[in-house]
C-alpha positions in Angstrom: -28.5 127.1 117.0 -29.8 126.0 120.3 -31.3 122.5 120.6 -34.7 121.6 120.3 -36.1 120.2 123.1 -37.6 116.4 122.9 -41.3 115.8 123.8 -41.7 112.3 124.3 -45.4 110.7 123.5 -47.3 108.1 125.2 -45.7 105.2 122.7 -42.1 103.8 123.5 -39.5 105.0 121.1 -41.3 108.0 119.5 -40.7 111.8 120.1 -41.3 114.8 118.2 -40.0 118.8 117.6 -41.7 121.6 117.3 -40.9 123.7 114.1 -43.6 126.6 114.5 -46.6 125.1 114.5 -45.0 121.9 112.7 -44.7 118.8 114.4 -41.8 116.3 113.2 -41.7 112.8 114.9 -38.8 110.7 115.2 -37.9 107.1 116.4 -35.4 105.4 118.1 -34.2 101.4 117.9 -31.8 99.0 118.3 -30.9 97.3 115.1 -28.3 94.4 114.5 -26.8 95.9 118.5 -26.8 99.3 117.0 -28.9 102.7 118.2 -31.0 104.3 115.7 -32.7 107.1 115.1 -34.1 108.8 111.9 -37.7 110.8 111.5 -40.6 109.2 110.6 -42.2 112.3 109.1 -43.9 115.6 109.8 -47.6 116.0 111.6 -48.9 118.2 108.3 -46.7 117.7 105.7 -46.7 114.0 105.9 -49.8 113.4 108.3 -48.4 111.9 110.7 -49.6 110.9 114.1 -47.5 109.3 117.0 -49.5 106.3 116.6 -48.3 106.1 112.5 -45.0 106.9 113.9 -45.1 104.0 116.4 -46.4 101.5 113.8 -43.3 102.4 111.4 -40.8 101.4 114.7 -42.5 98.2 115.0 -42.1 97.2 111.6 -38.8 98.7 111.2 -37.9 96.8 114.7 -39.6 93.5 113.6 -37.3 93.6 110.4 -40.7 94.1 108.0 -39.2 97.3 106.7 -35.7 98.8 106.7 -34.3 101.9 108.6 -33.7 104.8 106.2 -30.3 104.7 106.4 -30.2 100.9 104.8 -33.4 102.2 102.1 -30.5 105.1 101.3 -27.9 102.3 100.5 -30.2 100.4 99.0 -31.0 103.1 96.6 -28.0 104.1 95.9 -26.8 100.7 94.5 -29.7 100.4 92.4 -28.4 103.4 91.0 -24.7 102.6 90.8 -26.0 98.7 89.6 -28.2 101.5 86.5 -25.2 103.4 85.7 -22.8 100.1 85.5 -25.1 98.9 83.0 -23.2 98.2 79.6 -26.2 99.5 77.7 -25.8 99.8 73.4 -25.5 103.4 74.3 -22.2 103.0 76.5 -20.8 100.2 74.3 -20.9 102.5 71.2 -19.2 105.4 73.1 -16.3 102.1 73.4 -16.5 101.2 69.9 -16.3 104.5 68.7 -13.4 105.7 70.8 -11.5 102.6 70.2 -11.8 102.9 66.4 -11.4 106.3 66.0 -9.4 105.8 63.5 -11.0 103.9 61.2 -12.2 105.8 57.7 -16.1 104.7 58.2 -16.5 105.8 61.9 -18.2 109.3 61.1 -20.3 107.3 58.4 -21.3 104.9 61.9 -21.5 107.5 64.0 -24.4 108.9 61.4 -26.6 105.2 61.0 -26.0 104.6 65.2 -27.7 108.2 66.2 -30.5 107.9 63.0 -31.5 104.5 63.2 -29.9 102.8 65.7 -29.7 104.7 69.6 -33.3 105.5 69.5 -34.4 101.5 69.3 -31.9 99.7 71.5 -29.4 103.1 73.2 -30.9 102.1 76.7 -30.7 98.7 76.3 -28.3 96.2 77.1 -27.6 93.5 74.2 -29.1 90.5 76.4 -32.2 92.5 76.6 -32.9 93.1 73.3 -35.0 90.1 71.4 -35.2 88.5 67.7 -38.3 90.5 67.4 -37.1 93.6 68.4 -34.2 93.3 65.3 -36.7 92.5 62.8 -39.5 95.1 63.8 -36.8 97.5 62.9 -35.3 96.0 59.9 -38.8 96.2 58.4 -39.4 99.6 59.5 -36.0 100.7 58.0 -37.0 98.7 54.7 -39.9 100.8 54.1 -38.2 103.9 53.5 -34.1 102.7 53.2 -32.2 101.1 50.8 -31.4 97.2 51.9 -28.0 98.0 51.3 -28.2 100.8 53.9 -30.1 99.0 56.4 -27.5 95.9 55.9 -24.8 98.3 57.0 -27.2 99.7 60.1 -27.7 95.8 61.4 -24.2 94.7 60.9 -23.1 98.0 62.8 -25.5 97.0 65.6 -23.8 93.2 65.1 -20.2 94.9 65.3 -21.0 96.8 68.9 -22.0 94.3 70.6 -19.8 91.8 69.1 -17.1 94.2 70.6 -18.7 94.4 73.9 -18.5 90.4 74.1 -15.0 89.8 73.1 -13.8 92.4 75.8 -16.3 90.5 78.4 -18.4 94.3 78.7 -21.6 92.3 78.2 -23.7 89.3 76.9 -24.0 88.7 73.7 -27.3 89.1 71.9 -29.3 85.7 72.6 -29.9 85.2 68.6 -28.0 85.9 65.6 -29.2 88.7 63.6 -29.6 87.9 59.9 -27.6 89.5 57.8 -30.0 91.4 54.5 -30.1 90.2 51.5 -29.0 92.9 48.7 -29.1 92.7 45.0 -25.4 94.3 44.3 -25.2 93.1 40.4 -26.3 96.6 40.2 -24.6 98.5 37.5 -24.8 102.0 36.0 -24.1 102.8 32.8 -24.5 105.2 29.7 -25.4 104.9 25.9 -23.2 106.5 23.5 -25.3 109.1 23.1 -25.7 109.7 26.7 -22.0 110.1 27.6 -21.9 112.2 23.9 -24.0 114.8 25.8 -22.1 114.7 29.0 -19.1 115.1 28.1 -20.4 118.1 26.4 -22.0 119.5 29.6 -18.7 118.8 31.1 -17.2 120.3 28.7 -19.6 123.7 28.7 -19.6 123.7 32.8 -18.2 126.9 34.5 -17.6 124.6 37.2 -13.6 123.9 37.4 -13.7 121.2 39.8 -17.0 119.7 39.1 -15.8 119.1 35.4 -12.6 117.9 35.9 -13.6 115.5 39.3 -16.3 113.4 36.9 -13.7 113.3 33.9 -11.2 111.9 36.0 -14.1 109.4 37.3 -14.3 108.5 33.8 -11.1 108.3 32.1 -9.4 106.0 35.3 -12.4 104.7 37.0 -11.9 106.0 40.3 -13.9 105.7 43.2 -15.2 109.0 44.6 -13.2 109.0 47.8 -10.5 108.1 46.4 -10.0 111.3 44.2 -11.5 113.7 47.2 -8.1 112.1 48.8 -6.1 112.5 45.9 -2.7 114.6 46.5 -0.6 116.1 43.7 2.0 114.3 45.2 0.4 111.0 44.8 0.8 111.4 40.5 4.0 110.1 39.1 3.5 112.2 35.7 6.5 110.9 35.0 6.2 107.6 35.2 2.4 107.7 34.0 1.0 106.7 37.2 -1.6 107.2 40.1 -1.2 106.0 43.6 -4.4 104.8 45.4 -3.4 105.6 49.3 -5.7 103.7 51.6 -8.3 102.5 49.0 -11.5 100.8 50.2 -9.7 97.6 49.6 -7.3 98.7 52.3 -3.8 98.3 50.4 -2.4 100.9 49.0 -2.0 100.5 45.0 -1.1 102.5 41.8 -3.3 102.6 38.4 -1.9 103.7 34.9 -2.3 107.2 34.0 -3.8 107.3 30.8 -3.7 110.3 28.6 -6.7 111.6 28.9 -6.3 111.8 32.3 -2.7 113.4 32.1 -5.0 116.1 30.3 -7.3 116.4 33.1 -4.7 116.9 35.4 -1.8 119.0 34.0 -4.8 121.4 32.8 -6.4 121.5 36.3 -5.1 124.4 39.2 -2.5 123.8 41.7 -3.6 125.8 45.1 -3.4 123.2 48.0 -2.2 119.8 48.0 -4.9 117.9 47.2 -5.9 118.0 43.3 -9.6 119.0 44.2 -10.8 121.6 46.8 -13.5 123.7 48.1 -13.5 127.5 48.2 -12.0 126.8 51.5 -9.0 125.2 50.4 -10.0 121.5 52.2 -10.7 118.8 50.5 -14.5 117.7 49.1 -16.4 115.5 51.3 -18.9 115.6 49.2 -19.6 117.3 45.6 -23.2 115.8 44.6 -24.7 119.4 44.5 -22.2 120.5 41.9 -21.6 117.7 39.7 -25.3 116.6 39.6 -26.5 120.1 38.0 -24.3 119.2 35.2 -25.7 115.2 35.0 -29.5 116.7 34.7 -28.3 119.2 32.1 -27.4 116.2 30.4 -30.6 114.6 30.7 -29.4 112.2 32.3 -32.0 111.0 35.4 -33.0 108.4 37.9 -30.6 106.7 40.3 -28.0 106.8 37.7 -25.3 108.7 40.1 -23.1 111.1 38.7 -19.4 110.0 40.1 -19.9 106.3 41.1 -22.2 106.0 37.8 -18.9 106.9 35.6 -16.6 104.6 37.8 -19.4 101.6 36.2 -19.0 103.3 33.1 -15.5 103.2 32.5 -15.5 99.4 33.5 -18.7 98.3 31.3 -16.6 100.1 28.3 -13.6 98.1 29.2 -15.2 95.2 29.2 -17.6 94.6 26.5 -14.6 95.7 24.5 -13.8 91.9 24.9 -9.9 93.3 24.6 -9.2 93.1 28.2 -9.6 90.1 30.8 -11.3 90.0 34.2 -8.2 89.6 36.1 -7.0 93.3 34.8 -10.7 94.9 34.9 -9.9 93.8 38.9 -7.1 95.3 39.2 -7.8 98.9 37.2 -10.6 99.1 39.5 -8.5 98.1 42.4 -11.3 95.5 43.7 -9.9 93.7 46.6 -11.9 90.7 45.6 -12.8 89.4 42.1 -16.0 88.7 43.1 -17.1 92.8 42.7 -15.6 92.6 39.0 -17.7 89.3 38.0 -21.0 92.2 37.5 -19.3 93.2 34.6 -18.7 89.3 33.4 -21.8 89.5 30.9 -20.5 92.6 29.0 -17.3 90.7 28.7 -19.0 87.6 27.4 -21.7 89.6 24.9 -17.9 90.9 23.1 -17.2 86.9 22.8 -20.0 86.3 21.1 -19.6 89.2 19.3 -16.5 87.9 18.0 -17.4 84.6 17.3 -20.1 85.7 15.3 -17.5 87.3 13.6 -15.5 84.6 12.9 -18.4 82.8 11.0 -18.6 85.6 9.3 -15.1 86.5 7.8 -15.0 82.1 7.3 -18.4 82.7 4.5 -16.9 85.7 3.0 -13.7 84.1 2.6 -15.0 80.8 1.2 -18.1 82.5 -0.4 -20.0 79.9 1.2 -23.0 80.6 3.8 -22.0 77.6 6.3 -25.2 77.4 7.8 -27.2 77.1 4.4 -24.8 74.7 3.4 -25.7 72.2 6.6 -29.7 72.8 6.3 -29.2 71.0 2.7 -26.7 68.6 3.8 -29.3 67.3 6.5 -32.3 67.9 3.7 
């Protein structure tokens, strides 16, 4: 392509082209010892006029603006200095790849898209304020459980606390306060109640349904735990189950009572878990089966049809008032005492039980009512 020839105007320092009928202007400078030259813009397209032209290579020349070269560079580090931000958005992407093994991450990766990424994604940790937290705890309130929303605001806590440590970021400028939740919480069932479940269980066509909520409430097992559950984990021998990876963390082995033994030795061997899909894989997640069998039950409200039998199991236990705290703990394979303590009143309702009892079997044995016998005593 031949080059176009130069036509210089009547101001120092500015020329122009001819495209067709298009006039594009350029200018020429010294800056820091160094010749530039870059266009100042086209006649139609950008309306520019020699005299426009001019007034951009005095300003550029007087150091009031910068060539277009230095505007470029300045540009493009404002969009490096944007993409090196460590915003919640890049800091999760750290967190989730560095604990990609962990057993809750897909349950994180659900609460940071849903609640979390659309709040604070683009925002880096030093940015976000006290008020912003709270605006969204409330909102989340309003519609989620405070235990779910506790686990939403100490994920958002554990990303950036992770950021911090590895020097990624600044930490959050306040400490977010931590939601208070009621977890006394227990379910349970009358004997009526678990009369006409077990019958529902007992009429269900559904194999694994029926035999996943016995087995919650013969051994009190949590519901991941028997989703896990292998046949090679069940020492039938022995009388045994072992617990791999429990929510505690160590692994641990429960007694394997006979009803249970029942449960399994009748149930179908065709994959190496104890409970499967049509698939083959193993559940991970059954509500829509075993809650069809909870309603045919009557049984309704938030009264859930696995975890609801785990509470079961251990409010029988203990308002038997035949076995202690310390073994409740470790049936249920609590890692801390403090979970059993919610069934602590049942347990104490069988003390009183039997200490009314006792009073009792001492006036039938002496044929004397001990209380009457005070009133006239003090009389």
């Amino acid at each position: 392509m031949p080059k176009q020839e130069r036509i210089k105007t009547k101001y120092p320092g500015v020329y122009f082209i001819k495209q067709g009928t298009e006039k594009i202007f350029y200018i020429y400078y010294r800056s820091n010892g160094k010749q530039v030259e870059e266009k100042a813009g086209r006649q139609h397209a950008d309306d520019m006029t020699p005299a426009r032209a001019a007034g951009i290579r005095a300003a550029r020349t007087q150091g009031k603006e910068s060539s277009n070269s230095a505007r470029r560079e300045q540009a493009n580090a404002l969009k490096q200095e944007e993409a090196d931000k460590m915003t919640i958005e890049r800091l999760w992407t750290e967190y989730k790849t560095n604990k990609a093994d962990s057993k809750a991450i897909n349950t994180d990766e659900g609460r940071y898209e849903k609640y979390l990424q659309p709040s604070f994604g683009d925002k880096e940790p030093h940015e976000i304020i006290r008020l912003d937290v709270e605006r969204l705890r409330m909102k989340l309130l309003k519609t989620l459980k405070p235990q779910t929303v506790k686990h939403v605001m100490g994920l958002l806590k554990r990303i950036v606390h992770y950021g911090a440590a590895r020097q990624l970021c600044r930490n959050l400028n306040f400490e977010i306060e931590a939601v208070k939740v009621d977890n006394q919480k227990t379910e349970d069932l009358n004997p009526e109640q678990l009369k006409k479940l077990l019958e529902e269980i007992g009429k269900s066509t559904d194999i694994e349904a029926a035999a996943i909520m016995k087995l919650a409430l013969f051994t009190g097992m949590r519901r991941g735990e028997m989703f896990k559950l292998k046949w090679s984990d069940i020492d039938f021998q022995r009388g045994f189950i072992a617990i791999k990876n429990p929510k505690g963390g160590v692994s641990q082995k429960i007694p394997l009572n006979e009803q249970a033994r029942q449960v399994l030795e009748n149930h179908p061997k065709t994959s190496e878990y104890v409970f499967v899909r049509p698939d083959g894989e193993p559940f991970t997640d059954i509500r829509r089966r075993v809650n069809p069998i909870k309603e045919a039950a009557g049984i309704t409200g938030d009264f859930r049809a696995l975890h609801g039998l785990r509470h079961t199991y251990a409010s029988m236990l203990a308002s038997s008032g035949k076995v202690d705290l310390y073994t409740l703990q470790k049936l249920l394979t609590h890692k801390s005492p403090i979970m059993t303590q919610r069934y602590a009143h049942l347990r104490d309702d069988a003390l009183r039980n039997a200490s009314t009892l006792a009073g009792q079997i001492i006036a039938d044995a002496t044929g004397t009512n001990v209380i009457e016998l005070q009133k006239e005593n003090e009389g």
